[in-house]
C-alpha positions, 0 to 999 in steps of 0.5 A: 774875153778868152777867143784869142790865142796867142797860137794864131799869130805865133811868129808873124811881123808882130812877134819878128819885131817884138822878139828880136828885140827882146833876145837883144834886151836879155843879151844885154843883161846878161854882160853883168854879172848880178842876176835879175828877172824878168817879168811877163805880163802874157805869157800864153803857152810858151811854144808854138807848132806852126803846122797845128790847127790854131796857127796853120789857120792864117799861118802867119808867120808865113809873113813874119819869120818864114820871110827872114829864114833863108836870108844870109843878108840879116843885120846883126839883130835879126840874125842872133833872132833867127838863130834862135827860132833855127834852134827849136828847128834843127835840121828841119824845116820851119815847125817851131816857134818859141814865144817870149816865155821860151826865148827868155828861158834860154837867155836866163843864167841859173840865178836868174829868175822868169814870172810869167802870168797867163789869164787865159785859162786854157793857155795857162794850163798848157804853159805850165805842161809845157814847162814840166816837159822843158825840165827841172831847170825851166821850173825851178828858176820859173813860176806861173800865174793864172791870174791878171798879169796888169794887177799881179805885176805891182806885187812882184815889183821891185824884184828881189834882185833890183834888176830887171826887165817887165815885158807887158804884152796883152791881146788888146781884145779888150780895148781897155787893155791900151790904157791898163798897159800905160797905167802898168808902166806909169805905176811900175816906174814908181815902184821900179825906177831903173828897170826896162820895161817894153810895151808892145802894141797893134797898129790898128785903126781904134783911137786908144791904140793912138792915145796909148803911142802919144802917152807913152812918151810923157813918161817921166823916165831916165830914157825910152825907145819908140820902134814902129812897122807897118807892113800894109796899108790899113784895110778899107773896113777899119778891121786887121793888123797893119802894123806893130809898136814896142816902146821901151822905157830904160832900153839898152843902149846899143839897141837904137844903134842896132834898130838903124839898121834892123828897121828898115830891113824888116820894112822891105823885106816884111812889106806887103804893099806900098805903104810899108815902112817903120818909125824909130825914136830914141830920147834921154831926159835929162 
């Protein structure tokens, strides 16, 4: 249950895709005055040195954000995404990178507020070590789980602050993991029916990553946004990660807009082969 960590895959096509996203959604909050929190269902340790043992094993981000770092080309999203992965490696090369936990505490306002849950028990301990060396600030607008983000998250919602963003972003290890997400949604929007929630997903060849894409968009929600990248084609063997998914339920509403021309830039410039390419869907209920 606890063999993955989120080390392994720090910054590959996966985080580019779920992370650029997530700054644009933060910015976006952060245009109204009233506060709000954010709501992490997997946090894992926060920040990530990419030359260490765990995530120098595959280095993937050799394939994620090392692919973007040099590129004066990037459209508007990806640009504010890489300025902020530059900020934990200035003046040098490619070190680090910040996962969501640090990406949303640099968005946050003093009276906003960030809950992180983090089962793993080892990823939790040094999450929690890592926000003691980021500060007062980082603790005091922060409190940490070590406990089942799926379960914990019904007693948090709504927030206080009837604002607010759910980022649910499990390691699907556990292919059970599929449908606790979708149900995490369908019983969040009852309790929090005007709050943004994004679901991140693989693209692997198991049938309840599909079920979880067909679910999502049954929601009986206001809005929703669907964004696909696929970088390669699946492996012969049925095994590895060919792809990613985000589905947001209430997004902003300048993120579709802004993912017209961010998609198909990451497909080329991500591409491992042939069969790369991406999906983009946007829907208002009336």
């Amino acid at each position: 249950m606890f063999s993955y960590r989120h080390a392994f895959h720090a910054g590959n096509h996966a985080d580019v895709l779920k992370h650029a996203i997530l700054i644009h959604t933060l910015d976006y909050l952060n245009r109204k005055d009233a506060p709000y929190w954010v709501i992490d269902t997997h946090a894992g340790a926060g920040l990530y040195q990419l030359d260490g043992d765990w995530s120098a094993k595959n280095a993937e981000h050799d394939g994620g954000i090392a692919r973007l770092w040099d590129k004066a080309d990037l459209p508007e999203l990806l640009a504010d995404y890489v300025a902020r992965i530059k900020q934990y490696n200035t003046g040098g090369p490619l070190r680090y990178y910040p996962g969501s936990p640090w990406l949303t505490l640099d968005a946050l306002r003093d009276k906003d507020r960030l809950r992180l849950f983090e089962l793993h028990p080892s990823e939790s301990d040094v999450l929690v070590r890592n926000l003691e060396k980021r500060g007062r600030g980082a603790l005091r607008q922060t409190t940490v789980y070590a406990a089942d983000g799926f379960e914990g998250v019904k007693s948090l919602l709504p927030p206080p602050a009837r604002r607010g963003l759910v980022l649910i972003d499990p390691s699907y290890e556990d292919k059970r993991d599929y449908r606790r997400a979708f149900i995490a949604v369908k019983e969040g929007v009852k309790r929090f029916a005007t709050g943004t929630y994004a679901v991140w997903y693989p693209l692997v060849q198991r049938v309840e990553a599909g079920e979880l894409a067909r679910q999502l968009p049954n929601l009986a929600v206001k809005s929703w946004l669907h964004a696909t990248l696929t970088v390669q084609k699946p492996a012969p063997d049925g095994f590895g990660l060919h792809g990613s998914g985000i589905f947001l339920v209430n997004p902003p509403w300048t993120l579709h807009e802004a993912l017209k021309t961010a998609m198909p830039y990451l497909a080329r410039e991500l591409a491992l082969d042939d069969r790369a390419g991406y999906t983009l869907e946007y829907r208002e209920n009336s």
